[in-house]
SEVEX-616331 format. One record per residue (C-alpha): residue number from 1; x, y negated, z; chain. Coordinates in Angstrom, 3 decimals, always signed. Layout:
! SEVEX-616331
SITE resi        u        v        w chain
SITE  NUM        X        Y        Z     A
...
//
This chain:
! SEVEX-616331
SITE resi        u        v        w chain
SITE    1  +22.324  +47.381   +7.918     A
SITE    2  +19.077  +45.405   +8.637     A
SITE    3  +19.626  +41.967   +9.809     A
SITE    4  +17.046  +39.381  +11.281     A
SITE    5  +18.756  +35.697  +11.003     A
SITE    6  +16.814  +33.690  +13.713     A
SITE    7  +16.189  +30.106  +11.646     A
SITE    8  +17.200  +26.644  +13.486     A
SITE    9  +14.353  +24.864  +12.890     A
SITE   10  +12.297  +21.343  +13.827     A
SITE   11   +8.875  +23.272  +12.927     A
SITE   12   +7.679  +21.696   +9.784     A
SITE   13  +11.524  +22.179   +7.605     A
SITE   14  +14.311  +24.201   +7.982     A
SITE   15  +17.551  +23.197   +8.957     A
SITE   16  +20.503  +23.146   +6.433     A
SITE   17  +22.576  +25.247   +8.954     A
SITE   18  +20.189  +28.326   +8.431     A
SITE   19  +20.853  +28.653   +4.307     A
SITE   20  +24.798  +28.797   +6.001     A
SITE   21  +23.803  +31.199   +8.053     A
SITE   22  +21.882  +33.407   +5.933     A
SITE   23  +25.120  +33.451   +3.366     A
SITE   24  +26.694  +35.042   +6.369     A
SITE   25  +24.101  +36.947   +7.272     A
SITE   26  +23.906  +38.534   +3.587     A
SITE   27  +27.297  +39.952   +3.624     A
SITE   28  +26.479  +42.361   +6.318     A
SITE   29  +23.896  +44.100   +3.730     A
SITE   30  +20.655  +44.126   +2.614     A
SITE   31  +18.336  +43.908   +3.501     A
SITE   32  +17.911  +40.386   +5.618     A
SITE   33  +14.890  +39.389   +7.119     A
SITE   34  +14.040  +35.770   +9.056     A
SITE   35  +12.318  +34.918  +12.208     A
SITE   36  +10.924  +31.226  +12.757     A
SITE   37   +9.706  +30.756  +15.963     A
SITE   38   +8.047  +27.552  +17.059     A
SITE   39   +4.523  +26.053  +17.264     A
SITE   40   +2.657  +24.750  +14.284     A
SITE   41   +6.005  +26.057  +12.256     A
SITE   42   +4.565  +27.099   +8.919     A
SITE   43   +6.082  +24.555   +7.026     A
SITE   44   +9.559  +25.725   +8.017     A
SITE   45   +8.393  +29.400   +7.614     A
SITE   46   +7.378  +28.725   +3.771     A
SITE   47  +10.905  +26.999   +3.662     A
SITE   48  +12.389  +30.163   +4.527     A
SITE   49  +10.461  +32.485   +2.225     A
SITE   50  +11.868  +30.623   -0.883     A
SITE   51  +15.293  +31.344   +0.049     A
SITE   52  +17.046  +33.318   -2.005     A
SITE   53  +17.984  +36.797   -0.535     A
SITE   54  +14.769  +36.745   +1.789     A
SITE   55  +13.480  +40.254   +2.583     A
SITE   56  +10.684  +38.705   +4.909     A
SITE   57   +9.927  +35.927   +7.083     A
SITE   58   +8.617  +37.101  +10.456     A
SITE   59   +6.569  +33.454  +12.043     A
SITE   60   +6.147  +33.806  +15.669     A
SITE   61   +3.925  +30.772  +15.911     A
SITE   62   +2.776  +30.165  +19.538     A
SITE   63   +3.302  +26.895  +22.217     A
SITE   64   +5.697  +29.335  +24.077     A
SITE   65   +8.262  +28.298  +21.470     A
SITE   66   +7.586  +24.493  +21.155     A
SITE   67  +10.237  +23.132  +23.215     A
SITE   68  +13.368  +25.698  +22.194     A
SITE   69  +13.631  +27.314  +25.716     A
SITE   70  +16.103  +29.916  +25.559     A
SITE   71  +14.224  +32.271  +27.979     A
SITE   72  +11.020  +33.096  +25.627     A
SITE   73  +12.837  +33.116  +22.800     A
SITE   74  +15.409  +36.082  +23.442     A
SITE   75  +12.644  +37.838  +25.112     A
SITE   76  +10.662  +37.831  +21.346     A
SITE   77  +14.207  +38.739  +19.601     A
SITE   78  +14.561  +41.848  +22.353     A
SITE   79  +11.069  +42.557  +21.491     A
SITE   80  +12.294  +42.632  +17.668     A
SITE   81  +15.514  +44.496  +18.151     A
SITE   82  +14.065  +48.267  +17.718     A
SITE   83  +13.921  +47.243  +13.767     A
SITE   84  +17.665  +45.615  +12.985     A
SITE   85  +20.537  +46.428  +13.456     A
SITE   86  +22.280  +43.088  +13.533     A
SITE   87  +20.935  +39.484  +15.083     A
SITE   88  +22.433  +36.716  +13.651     A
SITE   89  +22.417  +32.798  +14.642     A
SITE   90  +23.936  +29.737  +13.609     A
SITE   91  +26.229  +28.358  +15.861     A
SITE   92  +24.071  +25.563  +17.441     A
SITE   93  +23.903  +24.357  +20.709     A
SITE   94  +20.264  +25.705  +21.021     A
SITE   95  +21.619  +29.419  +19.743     A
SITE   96  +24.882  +29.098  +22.065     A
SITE   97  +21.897  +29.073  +24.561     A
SITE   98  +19.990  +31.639  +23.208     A
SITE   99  +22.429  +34.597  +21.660     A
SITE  100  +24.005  +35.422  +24.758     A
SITE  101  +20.596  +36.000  +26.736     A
SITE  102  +19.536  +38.504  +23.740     A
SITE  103  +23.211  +40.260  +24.118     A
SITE  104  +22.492  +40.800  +27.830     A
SITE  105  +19.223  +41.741  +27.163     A
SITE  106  +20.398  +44.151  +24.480     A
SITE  107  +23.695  +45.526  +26.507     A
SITE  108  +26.245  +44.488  +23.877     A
SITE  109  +29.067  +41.649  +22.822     A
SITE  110  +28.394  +39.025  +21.241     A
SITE  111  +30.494  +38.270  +18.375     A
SITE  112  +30.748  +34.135  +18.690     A
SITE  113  +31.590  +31.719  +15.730     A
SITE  114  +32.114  +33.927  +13.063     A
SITE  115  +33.830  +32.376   +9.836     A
SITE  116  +34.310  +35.800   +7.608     A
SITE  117  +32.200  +38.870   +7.091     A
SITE  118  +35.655  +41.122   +6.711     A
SITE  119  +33.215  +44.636   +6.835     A
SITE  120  +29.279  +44.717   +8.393     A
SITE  121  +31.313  +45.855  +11.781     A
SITE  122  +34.514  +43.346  +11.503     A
SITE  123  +34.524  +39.472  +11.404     A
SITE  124  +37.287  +36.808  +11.615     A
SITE  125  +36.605  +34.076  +14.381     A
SITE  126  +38.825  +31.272  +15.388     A
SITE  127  +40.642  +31.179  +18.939     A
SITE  128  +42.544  +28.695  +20.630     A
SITE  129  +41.441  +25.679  +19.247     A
SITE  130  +41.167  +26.990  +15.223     A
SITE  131  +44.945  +27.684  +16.104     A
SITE  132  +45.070  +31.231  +15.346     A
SITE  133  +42.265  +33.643  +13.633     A
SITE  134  +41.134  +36.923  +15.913     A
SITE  135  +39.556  +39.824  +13.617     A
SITE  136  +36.678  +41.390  +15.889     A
SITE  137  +35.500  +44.890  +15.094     A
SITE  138  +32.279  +45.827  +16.910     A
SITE  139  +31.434  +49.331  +18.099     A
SITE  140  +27.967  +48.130  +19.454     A
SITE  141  +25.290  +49.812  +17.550     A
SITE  142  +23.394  +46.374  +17.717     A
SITE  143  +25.674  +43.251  +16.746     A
SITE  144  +24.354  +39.952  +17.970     A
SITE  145  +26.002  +37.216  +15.918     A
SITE  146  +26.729  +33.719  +15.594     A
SITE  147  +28.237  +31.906  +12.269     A
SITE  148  +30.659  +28.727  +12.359     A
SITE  149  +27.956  +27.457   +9.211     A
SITE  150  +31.174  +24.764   +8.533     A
SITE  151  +33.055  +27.977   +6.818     A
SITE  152  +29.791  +29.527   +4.846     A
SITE  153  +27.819  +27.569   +1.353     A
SITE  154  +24.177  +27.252   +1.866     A
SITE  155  +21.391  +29.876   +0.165     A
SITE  156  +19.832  +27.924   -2.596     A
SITE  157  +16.120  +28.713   -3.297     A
SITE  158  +14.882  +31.431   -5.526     A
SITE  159  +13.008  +33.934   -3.177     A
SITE  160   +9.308  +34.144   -2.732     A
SITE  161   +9.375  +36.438   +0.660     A
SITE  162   +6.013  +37.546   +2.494     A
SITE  163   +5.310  +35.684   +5.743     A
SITE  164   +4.034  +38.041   +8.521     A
SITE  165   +2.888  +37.481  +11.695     A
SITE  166   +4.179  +38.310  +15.018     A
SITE  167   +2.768  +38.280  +18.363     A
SITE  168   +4.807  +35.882  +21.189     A
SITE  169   +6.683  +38.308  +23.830     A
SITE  170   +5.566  +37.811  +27.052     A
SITE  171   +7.159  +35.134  +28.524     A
SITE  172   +9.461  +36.023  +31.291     A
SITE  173   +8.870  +32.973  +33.353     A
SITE  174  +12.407  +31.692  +34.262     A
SITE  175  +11.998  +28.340  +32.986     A
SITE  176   +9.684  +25.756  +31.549     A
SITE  177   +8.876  +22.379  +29.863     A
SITE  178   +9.268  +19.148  +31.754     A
SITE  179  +10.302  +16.443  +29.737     A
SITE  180  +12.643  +15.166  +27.235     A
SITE  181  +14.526  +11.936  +25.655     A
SITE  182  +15.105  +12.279  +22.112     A
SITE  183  +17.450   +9.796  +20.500     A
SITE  184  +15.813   +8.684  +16.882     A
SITE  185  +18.580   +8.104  +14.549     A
SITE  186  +18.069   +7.596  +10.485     A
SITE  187  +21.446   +8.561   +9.840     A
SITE  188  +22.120  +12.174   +8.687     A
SITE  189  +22.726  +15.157  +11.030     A
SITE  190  +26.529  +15.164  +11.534     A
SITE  191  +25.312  +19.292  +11.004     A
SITE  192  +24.559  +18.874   +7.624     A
SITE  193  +26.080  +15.058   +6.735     A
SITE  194  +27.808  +15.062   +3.550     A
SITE  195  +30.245  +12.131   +5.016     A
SITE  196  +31.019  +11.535   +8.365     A
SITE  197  +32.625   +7.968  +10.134     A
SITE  198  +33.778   +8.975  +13.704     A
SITE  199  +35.389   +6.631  +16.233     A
SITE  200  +37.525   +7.501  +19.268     A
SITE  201  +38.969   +5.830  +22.984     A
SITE  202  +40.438   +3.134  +20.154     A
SITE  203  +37.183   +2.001  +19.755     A
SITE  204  +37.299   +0.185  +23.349     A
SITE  205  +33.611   -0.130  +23.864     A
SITE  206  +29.693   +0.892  +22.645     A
SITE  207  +29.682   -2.703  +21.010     A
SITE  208  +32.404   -1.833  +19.245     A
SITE  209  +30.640   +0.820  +17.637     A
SITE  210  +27.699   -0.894  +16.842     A
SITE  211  +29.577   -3.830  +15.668     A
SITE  212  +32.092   -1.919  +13.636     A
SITE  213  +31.349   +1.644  +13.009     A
SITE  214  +28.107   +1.535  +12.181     A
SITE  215  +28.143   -0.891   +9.286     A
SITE  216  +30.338   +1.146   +7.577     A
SITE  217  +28.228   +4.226   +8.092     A
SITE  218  +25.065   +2.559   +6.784     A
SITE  219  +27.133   +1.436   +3.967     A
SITE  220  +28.137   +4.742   +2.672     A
SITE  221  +24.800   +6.525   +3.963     A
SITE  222  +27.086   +8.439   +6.231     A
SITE  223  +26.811  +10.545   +9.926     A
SITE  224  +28.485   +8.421  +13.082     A
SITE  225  +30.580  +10.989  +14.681     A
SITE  226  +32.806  +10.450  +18.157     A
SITE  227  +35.590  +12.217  +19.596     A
SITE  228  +35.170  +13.682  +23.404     A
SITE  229  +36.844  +10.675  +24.544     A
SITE  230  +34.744   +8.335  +23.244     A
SITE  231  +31.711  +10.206  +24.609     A
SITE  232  +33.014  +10.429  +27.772     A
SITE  233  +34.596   +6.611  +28.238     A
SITE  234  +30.403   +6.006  +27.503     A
SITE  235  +30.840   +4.363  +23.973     A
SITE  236  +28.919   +7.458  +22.066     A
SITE  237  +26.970   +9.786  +22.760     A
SITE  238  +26.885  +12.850  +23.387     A
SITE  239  +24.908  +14.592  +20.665     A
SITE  240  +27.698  +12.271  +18.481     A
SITE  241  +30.727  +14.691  +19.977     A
SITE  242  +32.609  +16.158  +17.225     A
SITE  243  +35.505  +18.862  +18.339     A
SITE  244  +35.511  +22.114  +19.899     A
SITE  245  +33.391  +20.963  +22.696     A
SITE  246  +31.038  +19.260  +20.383     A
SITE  247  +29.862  +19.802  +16.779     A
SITE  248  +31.970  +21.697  +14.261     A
SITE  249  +31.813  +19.658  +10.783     A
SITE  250  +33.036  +20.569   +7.658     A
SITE  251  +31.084  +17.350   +5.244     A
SITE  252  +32.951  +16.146   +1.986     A
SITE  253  +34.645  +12.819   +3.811     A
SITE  254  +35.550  +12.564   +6.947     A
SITE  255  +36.487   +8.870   +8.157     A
SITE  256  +38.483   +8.827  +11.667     A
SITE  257  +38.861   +5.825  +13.247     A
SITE  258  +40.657   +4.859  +16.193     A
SITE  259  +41.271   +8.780  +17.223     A
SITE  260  +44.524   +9.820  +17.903     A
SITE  261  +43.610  +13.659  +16.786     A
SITE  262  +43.613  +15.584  +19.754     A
SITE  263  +43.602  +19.361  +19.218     A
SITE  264  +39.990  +20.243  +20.486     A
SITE  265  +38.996  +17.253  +18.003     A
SITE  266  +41.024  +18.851  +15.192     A
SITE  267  +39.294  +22.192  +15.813     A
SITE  268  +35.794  +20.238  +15.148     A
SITE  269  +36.607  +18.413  +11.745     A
SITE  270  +40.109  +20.022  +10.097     A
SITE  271  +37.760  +21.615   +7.558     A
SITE  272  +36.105  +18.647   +6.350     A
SITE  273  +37.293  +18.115   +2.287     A
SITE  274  +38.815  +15.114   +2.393     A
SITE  275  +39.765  +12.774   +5.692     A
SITE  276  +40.968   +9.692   +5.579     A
SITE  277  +42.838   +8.483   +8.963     A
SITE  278  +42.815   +4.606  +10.349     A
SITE  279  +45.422   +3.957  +13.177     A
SITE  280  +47.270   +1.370  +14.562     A
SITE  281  +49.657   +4.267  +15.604     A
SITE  282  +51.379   +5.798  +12.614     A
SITE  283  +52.671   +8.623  +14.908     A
SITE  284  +49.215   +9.967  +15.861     A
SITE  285  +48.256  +13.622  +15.169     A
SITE  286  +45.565  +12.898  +12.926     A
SITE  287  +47.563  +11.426  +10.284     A
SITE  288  +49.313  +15.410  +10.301     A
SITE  289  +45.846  +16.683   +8.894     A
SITE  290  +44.490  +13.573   +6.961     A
SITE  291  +44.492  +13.456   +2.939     A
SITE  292  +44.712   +9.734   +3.149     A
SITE  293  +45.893   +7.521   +6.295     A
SITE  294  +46.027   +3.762   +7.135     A
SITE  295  +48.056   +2.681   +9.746     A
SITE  296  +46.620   -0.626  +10.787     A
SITE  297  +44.587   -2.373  +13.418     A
SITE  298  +40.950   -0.895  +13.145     A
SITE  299  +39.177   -4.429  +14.220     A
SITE  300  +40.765   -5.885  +11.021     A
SITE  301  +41.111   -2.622   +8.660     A
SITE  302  +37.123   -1.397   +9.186     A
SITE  303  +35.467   -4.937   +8.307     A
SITE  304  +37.454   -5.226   +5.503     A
SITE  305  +36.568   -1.807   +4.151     A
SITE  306  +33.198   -2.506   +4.286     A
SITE  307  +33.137   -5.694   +3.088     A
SITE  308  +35.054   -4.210   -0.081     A
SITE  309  +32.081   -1.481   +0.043     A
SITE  310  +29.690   -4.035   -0.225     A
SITE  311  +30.600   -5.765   -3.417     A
SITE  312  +30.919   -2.159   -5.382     A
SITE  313  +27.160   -1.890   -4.243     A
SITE  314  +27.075   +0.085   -1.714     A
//
């Protein structure tokens, strides 16, 4: 089976979620090939030509795909599709835009959230919340893909695949560029953070997150996560949202505080290695997943951790 994984990208480096991906993307057979579409993207097409496993990187390099709109892009993949056999994505919230276009385009299912390559036509993906485990078998001929990259170790380098140019499709004219905000943060992607401090409703307020959370973040060079309720009472936002709604994590520590552990939060973080709980309630459904919990007030408990972080250095 030929593949083509479709690299999440920010032009100049690859994301950490496409190595995921392209372990996935390897178990359905060899050979695997990668398409980086952007403008000015060569650095992140280099990037993918040392990873290991690389057949070839195809660089679609053109302003069409500057700003990530869905609408040029799965016009180039269905311009692609007569050479592969499979399309594969990480699950993003740019490819959760994307995939399903090319699927239309291409008259099949998509297979969504993947989190096991069982056979090149089967895959296990979780339902109801990560509450039970549905195995998918696809009859398509074409399989259009997208991997849950918290279940799946990145590619390491090791490859040194040709980069070959392709032409832009033509672009189908449904949408365009107008504008955008983009939040600068200096904290790690929750996507690829290695620990994780998340608040929830207990947090009360923004400030409280700024005065509380955040501190302790810096301190252990950590993501700032949020449950939905947080993001919705306005004290996060939104491109914080962890759960099944938001972003699915799976770093090595993962610090809740002030969440109660609501199942479409669960579904977002239960794979993270360790998590450590802090609650004033000592009923609350996170402490049912958590390695370690503290049942305590948060406004006390949180300063008091960091302070303890700062004298140990960090």
């Amino acid at each position: 089976m030929t593949t083509l994984l479709i690299a999440e990208h920010d032009h100049a480096s690859l994301k950490d979620v496409t190595n995921k991906a392209l372990t996935a993307a390897a178990q359905l057979g060899a050979p695997v090939d990668v398409l980086v579409a952007g403008e000015n993207a060569g650095g992140a097409a280099e990037a993918a030509a040392k990873l290991k496993g690389v057949a070839k990187v195809l660089l679609a390099d053109s302003p069409a795909y500057a700003h990530d709109l869905a609408e040029p892009l799965a016009a180039l993949i269905r311009s692609l599709a007569p050479g592969y056999d499979a399309f594969v994505a990480p699950a993003t919230s740019r490819f959760k835009n994307v995939m399903p276009r090319v699927a239309a385009l291409l008259d099949v299912m998509q297979v969504s959230e993947i989190i096991k390559v069982v056979a090149p036509d089967t895959f296990e993906r979780p339902i109801y919340a990560g509450n039970a485990i549905q195995t998918v078998k696809s009859r398509d001929a074409k399989k259009v893909i997208t991997v849950r990259t918290s279940t799946f170790a990145a590619t390491g380098d090791g490859g040194s695949a040709p980069v070959e140019a392709v032409a832009a499709a033509a672009d189908p004219g449904l949408s365009s560029f107008v504008g955008e905000a983009v939040a600068k943060n200096n904290r790690p992607e929750l996507s690829s953070a290695r620990i994780i401090v998340s608040g929830g409703r207990g947090m009360r307020s923004r400030a409280n997150f700024t005065k509380y959370l955040e501190p302790l973040a810096d301190k252990l060079g950590a993501g700032v996560g949020a449950s939905r309720a947080a993001v919705d009472a306005g004290y996060a936002p939104n491109d914080w949202q962890v759960g099944q709604t938001g972003k699915v994590v799976a770093p090595d520590l993962y610090i809740a505080i002030g969440i109660s552990g609501a199942i479409q939060h669960l579904a977002g973080m239960k794979d993270s290695k360790v998590i450590v709980a802090i609650n004033k309630d000592g009923d609350a459904p996170i402490f049912q997943v958590a390695d370690y919990g503290l049942v305590a007030d948060l406004y006390q408990a949180v300063p008091e951790l960091t302070e303890e972080l700062g004298k140990l250095g960090r």
